[in-house]
N, CA and C atoms as a LAMMPS dump frame, in Angstrom:
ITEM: TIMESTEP
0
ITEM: NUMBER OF ATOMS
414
ITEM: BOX BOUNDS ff ff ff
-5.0000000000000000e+02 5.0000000000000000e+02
-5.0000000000000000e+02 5.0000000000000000e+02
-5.0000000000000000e+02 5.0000000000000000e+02
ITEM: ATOMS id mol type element x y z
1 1 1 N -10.146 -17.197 -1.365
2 1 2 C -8.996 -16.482 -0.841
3 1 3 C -9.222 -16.217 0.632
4 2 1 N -8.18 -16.127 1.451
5 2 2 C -8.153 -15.456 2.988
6 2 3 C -7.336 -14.505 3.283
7 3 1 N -8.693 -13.969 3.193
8 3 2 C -7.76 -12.32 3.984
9 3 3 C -7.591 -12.466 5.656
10 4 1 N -6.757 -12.281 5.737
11 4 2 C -6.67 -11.946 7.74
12 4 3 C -6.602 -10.828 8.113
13 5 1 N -6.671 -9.851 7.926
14 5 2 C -6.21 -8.522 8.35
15 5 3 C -6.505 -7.382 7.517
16 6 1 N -6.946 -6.055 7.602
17 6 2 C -6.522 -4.993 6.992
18 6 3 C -4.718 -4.953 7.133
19 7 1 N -3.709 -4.786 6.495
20 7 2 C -2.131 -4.834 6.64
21 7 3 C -1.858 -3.241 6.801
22 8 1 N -2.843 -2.594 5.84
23 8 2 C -2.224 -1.375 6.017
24 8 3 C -3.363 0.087 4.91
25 9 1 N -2.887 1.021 5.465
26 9 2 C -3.989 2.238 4.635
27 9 3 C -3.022 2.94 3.99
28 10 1 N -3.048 3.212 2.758
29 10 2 C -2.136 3.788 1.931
30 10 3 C -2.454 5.977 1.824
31 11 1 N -1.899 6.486 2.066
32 11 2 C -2.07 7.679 2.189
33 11 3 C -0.696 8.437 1.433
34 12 1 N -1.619 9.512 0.229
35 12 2 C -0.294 10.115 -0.944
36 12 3 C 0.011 11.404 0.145
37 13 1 N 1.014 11.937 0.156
38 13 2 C 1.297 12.755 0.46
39 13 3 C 2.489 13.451 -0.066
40 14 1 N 2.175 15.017 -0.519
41 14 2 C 3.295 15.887 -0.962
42 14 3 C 4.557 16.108 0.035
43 15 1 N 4.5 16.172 1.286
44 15 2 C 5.561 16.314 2.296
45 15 3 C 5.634 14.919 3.075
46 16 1 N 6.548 14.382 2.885
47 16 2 C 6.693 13.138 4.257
48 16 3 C 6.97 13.436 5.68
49 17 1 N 7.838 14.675 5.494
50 17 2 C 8.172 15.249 6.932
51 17 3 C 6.929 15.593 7.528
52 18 1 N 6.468 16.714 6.729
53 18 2 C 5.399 17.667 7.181
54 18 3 C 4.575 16.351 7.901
55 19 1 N 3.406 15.42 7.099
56 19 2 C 2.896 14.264 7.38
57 19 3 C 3.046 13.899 8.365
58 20 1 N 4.659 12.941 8.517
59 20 2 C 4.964 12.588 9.792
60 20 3 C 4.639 13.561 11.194
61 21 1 N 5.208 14.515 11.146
62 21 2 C 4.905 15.37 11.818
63 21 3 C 3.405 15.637 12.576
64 22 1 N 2.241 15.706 11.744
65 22 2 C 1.272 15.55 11.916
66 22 3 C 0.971 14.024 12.728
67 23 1 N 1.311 13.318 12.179
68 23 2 C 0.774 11.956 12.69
69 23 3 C 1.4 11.355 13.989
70 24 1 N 2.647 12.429 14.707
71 24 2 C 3.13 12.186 15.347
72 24 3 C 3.329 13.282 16.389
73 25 1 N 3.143 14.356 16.15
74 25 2 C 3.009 15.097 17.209
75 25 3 C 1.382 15.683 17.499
76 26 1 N 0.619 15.248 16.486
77 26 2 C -0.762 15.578 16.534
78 26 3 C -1.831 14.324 17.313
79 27 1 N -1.102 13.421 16.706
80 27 2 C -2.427 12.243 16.438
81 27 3 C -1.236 11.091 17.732
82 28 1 N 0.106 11.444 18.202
83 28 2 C 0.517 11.092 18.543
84 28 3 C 1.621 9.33 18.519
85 29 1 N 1.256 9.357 17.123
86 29 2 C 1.552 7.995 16.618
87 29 3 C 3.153 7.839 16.778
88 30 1 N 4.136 6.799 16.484
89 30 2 C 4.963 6.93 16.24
90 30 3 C 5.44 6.163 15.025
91 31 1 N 6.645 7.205 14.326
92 31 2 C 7.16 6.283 12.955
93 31 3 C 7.959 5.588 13.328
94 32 1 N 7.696 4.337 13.114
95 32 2 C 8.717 3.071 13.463
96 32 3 C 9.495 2.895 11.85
97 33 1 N 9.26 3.516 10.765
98 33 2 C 10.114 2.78 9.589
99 33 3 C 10.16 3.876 8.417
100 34 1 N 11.004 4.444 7.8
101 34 2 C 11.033 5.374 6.914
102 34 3 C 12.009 4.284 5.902
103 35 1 N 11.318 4.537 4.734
104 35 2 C 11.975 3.51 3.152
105 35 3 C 11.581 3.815 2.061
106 36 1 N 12.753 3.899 1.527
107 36 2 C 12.222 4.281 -0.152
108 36 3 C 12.279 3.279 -1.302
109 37 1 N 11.494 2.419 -2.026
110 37 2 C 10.868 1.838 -2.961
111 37 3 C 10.976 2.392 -4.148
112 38 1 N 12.291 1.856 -4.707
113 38 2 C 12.74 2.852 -5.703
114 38 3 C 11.963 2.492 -6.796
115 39 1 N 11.535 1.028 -7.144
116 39 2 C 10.386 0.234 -7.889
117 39 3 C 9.183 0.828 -8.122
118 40 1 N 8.9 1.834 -7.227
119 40 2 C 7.504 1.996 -7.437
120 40 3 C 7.806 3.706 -7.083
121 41 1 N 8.685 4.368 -7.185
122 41 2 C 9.031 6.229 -6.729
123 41 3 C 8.24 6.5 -5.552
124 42 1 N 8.608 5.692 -4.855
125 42 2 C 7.979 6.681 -3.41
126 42 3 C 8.876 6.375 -2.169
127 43 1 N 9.186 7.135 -1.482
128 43 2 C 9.535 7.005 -0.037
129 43 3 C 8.333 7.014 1.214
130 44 1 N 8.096 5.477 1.864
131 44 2 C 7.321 5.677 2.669
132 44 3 C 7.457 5.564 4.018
133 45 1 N 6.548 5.956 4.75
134 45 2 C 6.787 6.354 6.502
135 45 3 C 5.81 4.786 7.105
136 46 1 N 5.891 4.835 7.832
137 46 2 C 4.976 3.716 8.511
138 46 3 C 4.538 4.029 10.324
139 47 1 N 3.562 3.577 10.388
140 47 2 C 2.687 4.203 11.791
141 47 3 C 1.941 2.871 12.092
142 48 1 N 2.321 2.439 13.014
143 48 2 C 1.216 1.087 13.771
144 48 3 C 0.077 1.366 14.605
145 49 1 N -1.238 0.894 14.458
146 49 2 C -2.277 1.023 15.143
147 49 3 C -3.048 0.035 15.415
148 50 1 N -3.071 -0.537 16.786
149 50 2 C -3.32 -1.862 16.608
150 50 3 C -2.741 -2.534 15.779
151 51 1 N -3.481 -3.681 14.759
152 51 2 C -3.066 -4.575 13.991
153 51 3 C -2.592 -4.269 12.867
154 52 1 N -3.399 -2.591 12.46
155 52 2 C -3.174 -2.125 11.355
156 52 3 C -1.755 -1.023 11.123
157 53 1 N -1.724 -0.767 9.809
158 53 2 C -0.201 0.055 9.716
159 53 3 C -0.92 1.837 8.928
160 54 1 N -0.27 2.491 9.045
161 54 2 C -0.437 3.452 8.239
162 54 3 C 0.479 3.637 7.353
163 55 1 N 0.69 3.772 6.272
164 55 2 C 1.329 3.556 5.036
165 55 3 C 1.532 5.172 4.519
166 56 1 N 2.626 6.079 4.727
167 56 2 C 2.404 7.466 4.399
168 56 3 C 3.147 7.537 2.641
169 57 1 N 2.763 7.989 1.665
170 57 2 C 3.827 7.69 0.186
171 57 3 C 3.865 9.177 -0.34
172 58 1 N 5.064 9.021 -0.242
173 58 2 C 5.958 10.462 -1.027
174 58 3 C 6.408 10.217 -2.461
175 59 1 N 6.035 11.238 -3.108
176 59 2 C 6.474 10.405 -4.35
177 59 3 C 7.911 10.812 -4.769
178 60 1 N 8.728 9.803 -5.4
179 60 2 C 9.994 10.395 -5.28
180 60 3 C 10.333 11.072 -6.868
181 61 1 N 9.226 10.575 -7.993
182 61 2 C 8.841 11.065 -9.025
183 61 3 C 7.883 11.299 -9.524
184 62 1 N 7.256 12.322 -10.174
185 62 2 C 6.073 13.053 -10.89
186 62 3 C 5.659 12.264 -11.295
187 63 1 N 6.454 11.493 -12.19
188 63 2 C 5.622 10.582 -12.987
189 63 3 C 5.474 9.028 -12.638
190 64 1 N 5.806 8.845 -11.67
191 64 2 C 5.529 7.841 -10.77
192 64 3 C 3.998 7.719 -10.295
193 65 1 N 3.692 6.315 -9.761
194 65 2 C 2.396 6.364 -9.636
195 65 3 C 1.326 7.104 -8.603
196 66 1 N 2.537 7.518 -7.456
197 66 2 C 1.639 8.342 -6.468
198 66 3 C 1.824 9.722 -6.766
199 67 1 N 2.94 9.906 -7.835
200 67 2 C 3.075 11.448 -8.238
201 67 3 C 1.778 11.684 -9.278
202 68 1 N 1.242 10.884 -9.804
203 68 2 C 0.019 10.561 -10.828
204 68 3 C -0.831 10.888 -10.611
205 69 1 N -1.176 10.197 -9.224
206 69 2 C -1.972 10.356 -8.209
207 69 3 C -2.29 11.45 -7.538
208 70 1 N -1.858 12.069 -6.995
209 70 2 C -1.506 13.52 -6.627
210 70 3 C -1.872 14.614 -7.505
211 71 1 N -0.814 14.375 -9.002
212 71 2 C -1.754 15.6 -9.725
213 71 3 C -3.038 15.519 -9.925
214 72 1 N -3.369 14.449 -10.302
215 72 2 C -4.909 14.345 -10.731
216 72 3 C -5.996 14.624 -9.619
217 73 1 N -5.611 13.821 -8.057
218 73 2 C -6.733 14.123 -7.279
219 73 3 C -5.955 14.527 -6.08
220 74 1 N -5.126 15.081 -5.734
221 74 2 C -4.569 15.409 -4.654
222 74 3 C -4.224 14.693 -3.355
223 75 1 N -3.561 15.116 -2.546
224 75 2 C -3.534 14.576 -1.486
225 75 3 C -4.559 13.485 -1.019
226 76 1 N -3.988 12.06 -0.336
227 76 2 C -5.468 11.776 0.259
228 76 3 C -5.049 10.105 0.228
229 77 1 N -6.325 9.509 0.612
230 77 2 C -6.147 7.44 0.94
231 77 3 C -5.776 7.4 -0.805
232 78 1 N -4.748 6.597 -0.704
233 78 2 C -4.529 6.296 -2.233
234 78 3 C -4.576 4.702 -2.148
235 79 1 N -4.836 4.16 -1.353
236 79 2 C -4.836 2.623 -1.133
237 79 3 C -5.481 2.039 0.096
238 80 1 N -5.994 0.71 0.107
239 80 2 C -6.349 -0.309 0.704
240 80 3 C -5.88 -1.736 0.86
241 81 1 N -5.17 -2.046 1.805
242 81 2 C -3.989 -3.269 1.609
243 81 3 C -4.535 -4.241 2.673
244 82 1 N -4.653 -5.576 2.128
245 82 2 C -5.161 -6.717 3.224
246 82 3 C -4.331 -7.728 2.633
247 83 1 N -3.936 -8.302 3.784
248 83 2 C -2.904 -9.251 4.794
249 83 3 C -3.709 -10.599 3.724
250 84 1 N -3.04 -11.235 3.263
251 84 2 C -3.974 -12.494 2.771
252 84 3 C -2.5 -13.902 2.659
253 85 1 N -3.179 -15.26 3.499
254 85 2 C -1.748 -16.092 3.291
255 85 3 C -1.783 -16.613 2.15
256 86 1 N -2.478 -16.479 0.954
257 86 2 C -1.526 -17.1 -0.349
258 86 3 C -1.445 -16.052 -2.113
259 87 1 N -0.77 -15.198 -1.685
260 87 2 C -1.081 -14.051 -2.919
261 87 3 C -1.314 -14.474 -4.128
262 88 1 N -0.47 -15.624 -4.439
263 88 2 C -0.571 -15.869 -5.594
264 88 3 C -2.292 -16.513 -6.045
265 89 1 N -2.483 -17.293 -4.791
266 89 2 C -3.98 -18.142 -4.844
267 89 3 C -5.136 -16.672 -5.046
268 90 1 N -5.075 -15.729 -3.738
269 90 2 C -5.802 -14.668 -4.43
270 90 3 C -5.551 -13.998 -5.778
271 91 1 N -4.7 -14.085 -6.296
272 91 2 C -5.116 -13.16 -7.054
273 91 3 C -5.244 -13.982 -8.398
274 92 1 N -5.02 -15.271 -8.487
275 92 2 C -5.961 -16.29 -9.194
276 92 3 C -7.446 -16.134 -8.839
277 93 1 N -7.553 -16.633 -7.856
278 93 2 C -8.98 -16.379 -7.292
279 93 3 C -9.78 -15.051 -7.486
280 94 1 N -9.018 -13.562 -7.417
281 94 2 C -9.782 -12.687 -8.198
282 94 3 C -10.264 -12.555 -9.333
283 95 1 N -8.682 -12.654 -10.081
284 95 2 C -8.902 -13.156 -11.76
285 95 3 C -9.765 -13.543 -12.259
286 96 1 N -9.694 -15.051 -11.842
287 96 2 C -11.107 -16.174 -11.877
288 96 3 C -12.652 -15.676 -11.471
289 97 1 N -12.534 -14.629 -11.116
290 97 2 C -14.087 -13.9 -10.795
291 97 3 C -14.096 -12.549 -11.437
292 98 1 N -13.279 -12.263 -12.936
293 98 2 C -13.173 -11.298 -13.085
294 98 3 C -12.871 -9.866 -13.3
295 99 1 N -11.869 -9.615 -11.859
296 99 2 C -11.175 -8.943 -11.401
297 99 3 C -9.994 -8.472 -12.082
298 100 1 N -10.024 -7.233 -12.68
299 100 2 C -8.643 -6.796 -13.606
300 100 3 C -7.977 -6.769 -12.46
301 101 1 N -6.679 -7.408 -12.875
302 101 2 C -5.161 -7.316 -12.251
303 101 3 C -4.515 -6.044 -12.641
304 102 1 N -3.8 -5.286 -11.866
305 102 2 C -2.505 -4.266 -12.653
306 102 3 C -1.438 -5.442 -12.284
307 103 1 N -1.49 -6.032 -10.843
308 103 2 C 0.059 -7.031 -11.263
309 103 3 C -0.297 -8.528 -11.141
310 104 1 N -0.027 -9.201 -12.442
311 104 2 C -0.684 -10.793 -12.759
312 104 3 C 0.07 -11.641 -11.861
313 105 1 N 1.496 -10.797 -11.621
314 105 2 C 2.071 -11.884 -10.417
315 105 3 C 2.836 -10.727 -9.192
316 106 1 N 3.229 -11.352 -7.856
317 106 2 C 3.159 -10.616 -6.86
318 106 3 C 4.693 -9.775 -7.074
319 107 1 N 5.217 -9.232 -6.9
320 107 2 C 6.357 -8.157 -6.911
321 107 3 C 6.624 -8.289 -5.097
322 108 1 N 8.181 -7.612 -5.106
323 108 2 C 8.021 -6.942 -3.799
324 108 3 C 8.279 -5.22 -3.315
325 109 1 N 7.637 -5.234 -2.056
326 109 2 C 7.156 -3.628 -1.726
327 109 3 C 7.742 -3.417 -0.213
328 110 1 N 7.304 -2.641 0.116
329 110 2 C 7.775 -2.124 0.989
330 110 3 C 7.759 -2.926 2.45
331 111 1 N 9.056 -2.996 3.041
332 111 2 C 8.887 -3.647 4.072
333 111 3 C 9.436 -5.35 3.538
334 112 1 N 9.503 -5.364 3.324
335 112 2 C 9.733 -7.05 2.046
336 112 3 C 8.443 -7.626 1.734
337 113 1 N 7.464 -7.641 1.893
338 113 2 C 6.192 -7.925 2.058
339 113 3 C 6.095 -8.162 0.204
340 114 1 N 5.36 -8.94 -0.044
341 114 2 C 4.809 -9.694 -1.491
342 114 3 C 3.728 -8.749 -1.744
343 115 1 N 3.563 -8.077 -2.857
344 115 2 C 2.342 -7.119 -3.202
345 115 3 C 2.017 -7.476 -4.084
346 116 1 N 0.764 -7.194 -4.668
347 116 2 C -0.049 -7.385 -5.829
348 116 3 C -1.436 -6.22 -6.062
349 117 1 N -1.375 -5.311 -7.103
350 117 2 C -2.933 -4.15 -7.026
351 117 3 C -3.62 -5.204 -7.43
352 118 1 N -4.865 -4.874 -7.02
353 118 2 C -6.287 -5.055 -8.181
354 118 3 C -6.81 -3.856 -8.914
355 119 1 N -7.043 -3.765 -9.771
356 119 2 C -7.406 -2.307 -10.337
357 119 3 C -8.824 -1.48 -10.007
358 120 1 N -8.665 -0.342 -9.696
359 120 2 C -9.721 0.341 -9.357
360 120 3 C -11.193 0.344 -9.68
361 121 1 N -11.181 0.281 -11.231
362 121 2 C -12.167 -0.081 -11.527
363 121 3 C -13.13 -1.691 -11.596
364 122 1 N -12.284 -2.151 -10.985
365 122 2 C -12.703 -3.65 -10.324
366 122 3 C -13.711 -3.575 -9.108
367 123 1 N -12.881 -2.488 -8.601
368 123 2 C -12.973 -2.892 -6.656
369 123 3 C -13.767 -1.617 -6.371
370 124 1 N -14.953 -1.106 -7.236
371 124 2 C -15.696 0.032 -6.879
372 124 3 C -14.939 1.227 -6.561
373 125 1 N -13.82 1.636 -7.136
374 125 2 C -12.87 2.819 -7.253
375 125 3 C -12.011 2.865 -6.19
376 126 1 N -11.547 1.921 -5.546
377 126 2 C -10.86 2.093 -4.477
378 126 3 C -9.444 1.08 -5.034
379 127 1 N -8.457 1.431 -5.384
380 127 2 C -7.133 0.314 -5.451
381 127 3 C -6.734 -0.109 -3.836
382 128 1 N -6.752 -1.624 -4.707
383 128 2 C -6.333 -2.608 -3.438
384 128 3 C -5.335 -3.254 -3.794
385 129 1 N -4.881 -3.579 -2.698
386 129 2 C -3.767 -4.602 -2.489
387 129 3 C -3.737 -5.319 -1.976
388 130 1 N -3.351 -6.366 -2.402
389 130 2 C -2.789 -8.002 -1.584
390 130 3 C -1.602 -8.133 -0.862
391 131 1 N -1.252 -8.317 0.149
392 131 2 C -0.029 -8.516 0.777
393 131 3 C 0.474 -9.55 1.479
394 132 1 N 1.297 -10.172 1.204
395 132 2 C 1.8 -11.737 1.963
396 132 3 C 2.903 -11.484 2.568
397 133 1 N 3.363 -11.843 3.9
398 133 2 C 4.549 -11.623 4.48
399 133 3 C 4.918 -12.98 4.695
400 134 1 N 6.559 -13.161 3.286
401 134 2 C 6.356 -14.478 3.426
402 134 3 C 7.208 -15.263 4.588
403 135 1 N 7.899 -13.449 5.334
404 135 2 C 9.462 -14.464 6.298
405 135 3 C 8.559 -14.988 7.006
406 136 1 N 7.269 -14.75 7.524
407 136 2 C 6.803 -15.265 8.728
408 136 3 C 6.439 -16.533 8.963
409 137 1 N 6.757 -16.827 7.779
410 137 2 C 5.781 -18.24 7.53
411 137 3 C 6.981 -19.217 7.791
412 138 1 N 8.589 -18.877 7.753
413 138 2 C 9.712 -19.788 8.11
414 138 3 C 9.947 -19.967 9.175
């Protein structure tokens, strides 16, 4: 598989405003993209740094996966997302070494971008993601 990039850092958060706020009048960033992902209950913010993105997720339901997330361990990195050009080939290629899938084929997420988890207990407790951006490639 080829990864090119970290794409982005996934961060749960109970307030999106509040968040933003922080990341933008503190840390000085700016939000270039606010979207809600009704597929997956979250509304997220987005922050560019360098190459990388900051990924802020609100959950838009409890029982959604970052609302899950949240009760159990609170606030905090709920993800790790790398840029890779063939999702489907990675995540064969994980498979093939092992690697529990949560999604056997890629979905789409936020931003239009092609996603795929690997499951936590795969990846030394950290959920990852695969991400392919496929307009770029036309």
């Amino acid at each position: 598989m080829e990864l090119t990039h970290i794409e982005h850092i996934g961060i749960a958060v109970k307030d999106l405003r509040k968040a933003i706020d922080y990341y933008e009048k503190i840390l000085g960033l700016s939000c270039y993209a606010i979207e809600e992902v009704k597929s997956q209950k979250v509304r997220t913010a987005f922050f560019r740094i360098g190459q990388t993105k900051i990924e802020l997720l609100e959950s838009t339901d409890p029982e959604g996966p970052v609302g899950k997330f949240i009760e159990k361990k609170g606030e905090g990195i709920h993800h790790i997302a790398f840029a890779v050009r063939n999702i489907e080939q990675a995540l064969e290629e994980a498979a093939g070494k092992g690697v529990h899938l949560i999604d056997q084929q890629p979905r789409k997420g936020a931003e239009g971008l092609d996603i795929a988890f690997l499951h936590p207990r795969s990846t030394f407790g950290v959920l990852t993601e695969f991400c392919e951006n496929k307009t770029d490639k036309k």
